[in-house]
C-alpha positions in Angstrom: -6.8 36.6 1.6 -9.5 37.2 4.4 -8.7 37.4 7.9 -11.0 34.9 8.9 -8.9 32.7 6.2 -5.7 33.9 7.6 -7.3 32.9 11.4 -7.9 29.6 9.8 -4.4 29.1 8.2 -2.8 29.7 11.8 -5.3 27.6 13.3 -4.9 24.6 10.9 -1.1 25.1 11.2 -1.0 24.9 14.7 -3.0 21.6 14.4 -1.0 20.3 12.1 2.8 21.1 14.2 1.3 19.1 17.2 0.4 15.7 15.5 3.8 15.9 13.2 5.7 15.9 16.0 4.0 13.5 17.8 4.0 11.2 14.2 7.6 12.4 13.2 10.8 13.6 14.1 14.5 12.5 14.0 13.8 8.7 16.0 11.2 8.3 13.8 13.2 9.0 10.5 16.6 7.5 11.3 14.4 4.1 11.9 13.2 4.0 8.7 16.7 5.1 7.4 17.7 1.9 9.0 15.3 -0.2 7.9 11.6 0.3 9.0 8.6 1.1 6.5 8.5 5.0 5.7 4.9 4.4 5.7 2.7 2.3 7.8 -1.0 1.5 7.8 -2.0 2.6 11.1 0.0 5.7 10.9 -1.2 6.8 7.4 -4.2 6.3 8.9 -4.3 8.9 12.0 -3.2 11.0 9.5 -6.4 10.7 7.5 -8.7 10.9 10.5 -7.2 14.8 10.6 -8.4 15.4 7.3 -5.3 16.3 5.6 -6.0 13.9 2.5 -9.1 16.5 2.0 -7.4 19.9 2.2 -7.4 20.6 -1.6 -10.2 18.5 -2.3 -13.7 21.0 -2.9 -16.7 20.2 -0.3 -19.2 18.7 -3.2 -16.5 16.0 -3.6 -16.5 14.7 0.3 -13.3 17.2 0.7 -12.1 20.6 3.2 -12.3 22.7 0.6 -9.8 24.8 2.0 -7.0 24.2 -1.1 -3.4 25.1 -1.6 -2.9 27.5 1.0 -3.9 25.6 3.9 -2.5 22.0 2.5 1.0 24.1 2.4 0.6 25.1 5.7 0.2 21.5 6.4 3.1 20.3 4.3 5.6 22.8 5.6 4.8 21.6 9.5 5.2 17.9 8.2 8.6 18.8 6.7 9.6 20.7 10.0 8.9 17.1 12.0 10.8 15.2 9.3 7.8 13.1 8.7 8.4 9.9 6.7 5.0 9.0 5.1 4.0 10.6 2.0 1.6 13.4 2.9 2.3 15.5 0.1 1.4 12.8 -2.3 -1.5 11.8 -0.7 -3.0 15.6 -0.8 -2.2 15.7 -4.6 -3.6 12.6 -5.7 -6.6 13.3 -4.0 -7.1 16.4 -5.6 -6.4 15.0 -9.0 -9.1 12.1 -8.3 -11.7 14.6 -7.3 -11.5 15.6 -11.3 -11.8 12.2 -12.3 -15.2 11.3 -13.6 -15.2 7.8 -12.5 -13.2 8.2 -9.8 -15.2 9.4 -6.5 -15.2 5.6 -4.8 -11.5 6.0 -5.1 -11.3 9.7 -3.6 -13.3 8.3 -0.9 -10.9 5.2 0.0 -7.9 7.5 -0.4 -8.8 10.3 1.8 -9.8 7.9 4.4 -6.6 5.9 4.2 -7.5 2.8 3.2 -5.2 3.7 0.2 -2.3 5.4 -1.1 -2.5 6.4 -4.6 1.1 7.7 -6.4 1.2 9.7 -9.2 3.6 9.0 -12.0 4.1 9.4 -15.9 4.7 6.6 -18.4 6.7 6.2 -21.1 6.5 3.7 -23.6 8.9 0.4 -23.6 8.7 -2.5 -26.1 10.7 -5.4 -24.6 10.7 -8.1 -26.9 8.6 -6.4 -29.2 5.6 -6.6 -26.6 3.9 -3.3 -25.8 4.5 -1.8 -21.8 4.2 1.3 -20.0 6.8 2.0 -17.9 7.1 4.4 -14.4 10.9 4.5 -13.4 11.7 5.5 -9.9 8.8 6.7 -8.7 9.0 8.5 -5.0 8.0 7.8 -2.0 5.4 4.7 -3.0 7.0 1.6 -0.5 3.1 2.0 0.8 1.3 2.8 -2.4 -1.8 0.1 -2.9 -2.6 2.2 -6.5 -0.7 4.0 -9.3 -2.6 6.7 -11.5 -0.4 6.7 -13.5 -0.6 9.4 -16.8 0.3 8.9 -20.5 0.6 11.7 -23.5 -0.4 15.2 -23.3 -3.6 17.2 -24.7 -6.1 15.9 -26.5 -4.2 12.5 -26.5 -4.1 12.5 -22.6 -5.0 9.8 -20.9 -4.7 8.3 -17.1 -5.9 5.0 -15.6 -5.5 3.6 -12.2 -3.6 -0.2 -12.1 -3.8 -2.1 -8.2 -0.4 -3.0 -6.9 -0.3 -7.1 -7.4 -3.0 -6.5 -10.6 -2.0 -9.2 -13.6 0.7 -8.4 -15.9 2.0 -5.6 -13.8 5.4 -5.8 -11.8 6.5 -3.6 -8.9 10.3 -3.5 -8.3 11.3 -1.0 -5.1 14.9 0.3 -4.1 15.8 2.4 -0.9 16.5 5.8 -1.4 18.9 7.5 0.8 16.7 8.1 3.5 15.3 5.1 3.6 12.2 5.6 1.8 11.2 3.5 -1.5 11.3 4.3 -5.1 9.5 2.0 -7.5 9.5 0.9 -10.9 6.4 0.2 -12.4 5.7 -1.9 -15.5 2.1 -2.4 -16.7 2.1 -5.0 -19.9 -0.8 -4.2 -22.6 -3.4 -6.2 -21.0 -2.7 -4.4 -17.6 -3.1 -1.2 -19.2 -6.2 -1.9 -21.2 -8.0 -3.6 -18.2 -7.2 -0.1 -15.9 -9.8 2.0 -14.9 -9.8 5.1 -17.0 -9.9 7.8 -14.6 -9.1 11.0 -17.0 -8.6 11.5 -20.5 -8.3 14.5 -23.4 -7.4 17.9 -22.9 -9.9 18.1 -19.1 -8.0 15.3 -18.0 -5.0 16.4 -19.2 -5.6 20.0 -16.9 -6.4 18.3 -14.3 -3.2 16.3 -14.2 -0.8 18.9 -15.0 -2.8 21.1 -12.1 -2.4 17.6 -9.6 1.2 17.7 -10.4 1.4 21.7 -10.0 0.0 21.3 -6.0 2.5 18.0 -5.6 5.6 20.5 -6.5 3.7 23.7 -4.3 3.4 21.0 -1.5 6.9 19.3 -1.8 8.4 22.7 -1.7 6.6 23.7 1.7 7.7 20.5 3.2 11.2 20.9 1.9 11.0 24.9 3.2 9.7 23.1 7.2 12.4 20.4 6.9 15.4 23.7 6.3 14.2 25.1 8.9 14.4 22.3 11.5 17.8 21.5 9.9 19.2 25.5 10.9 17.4 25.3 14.0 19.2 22.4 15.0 22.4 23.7 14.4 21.9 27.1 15.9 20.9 25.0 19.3 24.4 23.6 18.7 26.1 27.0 18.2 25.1 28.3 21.7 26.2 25.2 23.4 29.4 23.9 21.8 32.3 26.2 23.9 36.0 26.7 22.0 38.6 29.2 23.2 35.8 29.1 26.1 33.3 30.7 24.0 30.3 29.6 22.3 31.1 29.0 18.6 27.9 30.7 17.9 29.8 34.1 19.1 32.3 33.5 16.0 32.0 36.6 13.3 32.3 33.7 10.0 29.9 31.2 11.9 27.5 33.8 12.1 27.9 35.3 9.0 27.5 31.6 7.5 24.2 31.0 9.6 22.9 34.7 8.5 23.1 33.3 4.5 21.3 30.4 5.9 18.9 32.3 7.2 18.1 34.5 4.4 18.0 31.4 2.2 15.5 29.7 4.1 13.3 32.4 4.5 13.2 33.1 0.8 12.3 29.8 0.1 9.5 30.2 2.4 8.3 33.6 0.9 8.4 32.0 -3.1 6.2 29.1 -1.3 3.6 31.4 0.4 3.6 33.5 -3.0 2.4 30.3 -5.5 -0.2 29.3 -2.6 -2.1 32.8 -2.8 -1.3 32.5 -7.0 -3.3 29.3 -6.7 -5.8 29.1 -9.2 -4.3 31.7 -10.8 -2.7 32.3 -14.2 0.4 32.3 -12.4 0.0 29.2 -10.2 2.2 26.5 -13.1 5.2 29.0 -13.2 5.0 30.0 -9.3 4.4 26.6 -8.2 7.6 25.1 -10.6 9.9 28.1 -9.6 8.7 27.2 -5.3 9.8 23.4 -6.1 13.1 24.5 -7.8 14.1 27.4 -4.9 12.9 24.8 -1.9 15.1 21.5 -3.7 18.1 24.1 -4.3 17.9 25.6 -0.9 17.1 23.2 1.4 20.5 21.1 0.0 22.6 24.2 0.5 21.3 24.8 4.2 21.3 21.2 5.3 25.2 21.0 4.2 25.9 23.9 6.0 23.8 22.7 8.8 26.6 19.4 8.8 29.4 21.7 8.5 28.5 23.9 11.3 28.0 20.6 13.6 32.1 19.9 12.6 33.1 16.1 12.5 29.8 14.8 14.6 27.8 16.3 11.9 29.4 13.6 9.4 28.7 10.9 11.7 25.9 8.7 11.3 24.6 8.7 14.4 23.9 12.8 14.5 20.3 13.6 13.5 22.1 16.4 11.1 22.7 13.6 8.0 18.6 12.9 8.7 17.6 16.4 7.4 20.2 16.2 4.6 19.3 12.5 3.4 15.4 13.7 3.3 16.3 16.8 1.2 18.4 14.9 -1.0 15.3 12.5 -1.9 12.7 14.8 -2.1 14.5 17.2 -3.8 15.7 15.1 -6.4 12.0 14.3 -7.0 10.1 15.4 -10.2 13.5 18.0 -10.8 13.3 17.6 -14.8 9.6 17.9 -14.6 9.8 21.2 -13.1 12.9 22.7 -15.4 10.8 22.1 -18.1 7.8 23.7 -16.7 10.1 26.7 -15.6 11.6 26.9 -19.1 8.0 26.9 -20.8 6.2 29.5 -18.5 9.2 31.7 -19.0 8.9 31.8 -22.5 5.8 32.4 -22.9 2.9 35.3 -21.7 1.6 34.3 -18.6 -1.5 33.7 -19.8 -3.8 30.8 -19.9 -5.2 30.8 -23.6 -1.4 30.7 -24.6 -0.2 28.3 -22.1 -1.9 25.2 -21.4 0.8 24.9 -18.0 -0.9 27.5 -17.0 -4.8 26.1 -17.2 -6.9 26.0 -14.4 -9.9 23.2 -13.4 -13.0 22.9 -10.8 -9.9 21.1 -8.7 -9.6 25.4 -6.5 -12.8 26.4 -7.9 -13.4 29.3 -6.1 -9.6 30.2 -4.6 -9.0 33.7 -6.3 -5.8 33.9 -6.9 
């Protein structure tokens, strides 16, 4: 990575810490844990008018052209403000869109935020006898106005793009812990047929498994900002609480508790930095899978601690502490078989992209050595 780069990274990151925190934080997440919309219209989009939506999109496509590295950078500072709207999703989907043939008038809408487009997988389902695809719990989409949503693998590959509302399509949404929404989508055969076809066959098929690749990279940066916050938070707390008229920060098991925290965190962060400079990569499927699974694993360990070290406030409701664990809990659980899978294929085979399609690279960080 070039200096210049580098100056850019801090530049972008320092960008990106002052708008999260005036967008996010606790107030902002323990409203929508009690009721209001994760993601609203005006705020999804300010956050547009920053160009984040473009990070991993390439210039010739309208984008930044700036890629992983940067759009982690932005991920991890949106994580460290607790920030409710699905950023991470909306970098990845833009990315995958800029690969779509057919698909530039949709890029353009999306990164502008005048839509949110999720990404989810199909499977299948014959109620009745009638054909459906079916999306089960898909994250984070209370906001979405599109679903690109993927069926088979390889050759056989194929993703189209169904409107919220469209004929022969139902939405159904639940709330998630933290208040956000997770959606099942049903598309009838009509639907389906009648979808835009925005990628097909083994291109389309690379271009979706590299989409999904950035989402995990992405939700493991956030996941590392939002840890972070969490130990902060209780490490404030440590200094200030008094008992035996000392700070309980000063105790030898609290400290050696908050050290493992610590060292947790950090490694999370380093496995995340690592698969953003493997981007591109032949390494980028397996480093980007193994980021997701350390960031979900870790940032549930720390944010439990982060209760305990709080004492009985930490359980109550009305202490920020339960935010940080209720987002990790979400996002963490997000895509988690997805990524096993991915782990357990990369690790049986050479890292090498003729042997692994995982491990296939597109035009998507054309030009991002890795």
């Amino acid at each position: 990575m070039s200096d210049t780069y580098a100056a850019q990274l801090r530049m972008i990151g320092a960008s990106a810490a002052d708008f999260a925190m005036r967008e996010g934080g606790p107030a902002v997440a323990r409203a929508v844990h009690e009721g209001r919309a994760a993601c609203e219209r005006a705020a999804w989009k300010r956050i547009a008018d920053l160009g984040w939506f473009g990070i991993a999109v390439a210039e010739a496509h309208g984008g930044l052209g700036l890629f992983a590295p940067a759009a982690a950078v932005v991920a991890q500072e949106a994580g460290r403000a607790l920030m409710m709207p699905p950023v991470t999703l909306g970098m990845a989907a833009c990315a995958v869109l800029a690969a779509a043939g057919d698909g530039q008038a949709t890029l353009e809408t999306a990164m502008a935020g005048d839509a949110l487009v999720a990404m989810a997988r199909v499977v299948p389902a014959a109620p009745a006898g009638e054909e459906r695809q079916d999306a089960m719990l898909v994250p984070d989409t209370g906001a979405a106005t599109h679903f690109l949503l993927g069926k088979g693998t390889g050759a056989a590959f194929e993703a189209r793009l169904v409107a919220r509302g469209a004929p022969d399509t139902e939405c159904a949404s639940r709330i998630a812990v933290d208040g956000s929404a997770l959606t099942d989508v049903r598309v009838g055969a009509s639907a389906w047929r009648n979808a835009a076809l925005m990628l097909r066959g083994e291109p389309g098929w690379r271009a979706w498994r590299q989409g999904m690749n950035l989402l995990w990279l992405l939700d493991a940066a956030y996941l590392c900002g939002l840890t972070e916050a969490a130990l902060d938070l209780a490490l404030e707390y440590m200094r200030l609480r008094r008992q035996f008229g000392v700070p309980i920060g000063s105790f030898q098991a609290l400290q050696h508790r908050a050290a493992t925290c610590h060292v947790d965190s950090r490694a999370s962060r380093a496995l995340v930095h690592e698969a953003a400079r493997a981007w591109g990569g032949r390494r980028e499927a397996w480093a980007a899978a193994a980021a997701r699974h350390r960031a979900a694993a870790s940032a549930l360990r720390v944010t439990k601690e982060v209760i305990q070290f709080h004492g009985a406030i930490g359980f109550a409701d009305e202490h920020d502490a339960g935010l940080y664990l209720r987002r990790a809990m979400t996002v963490g659980a997000c895509h988690q078989d997805d990524v096993r899978l991915a782990l357990v294929a990369t690790a049986n085979q050479d890292l090498d992209p003729d042997a692994n399609p995982h491990l296939d690279t597109n035009p998507i960080t054309a030009g991002i050595a890795a």
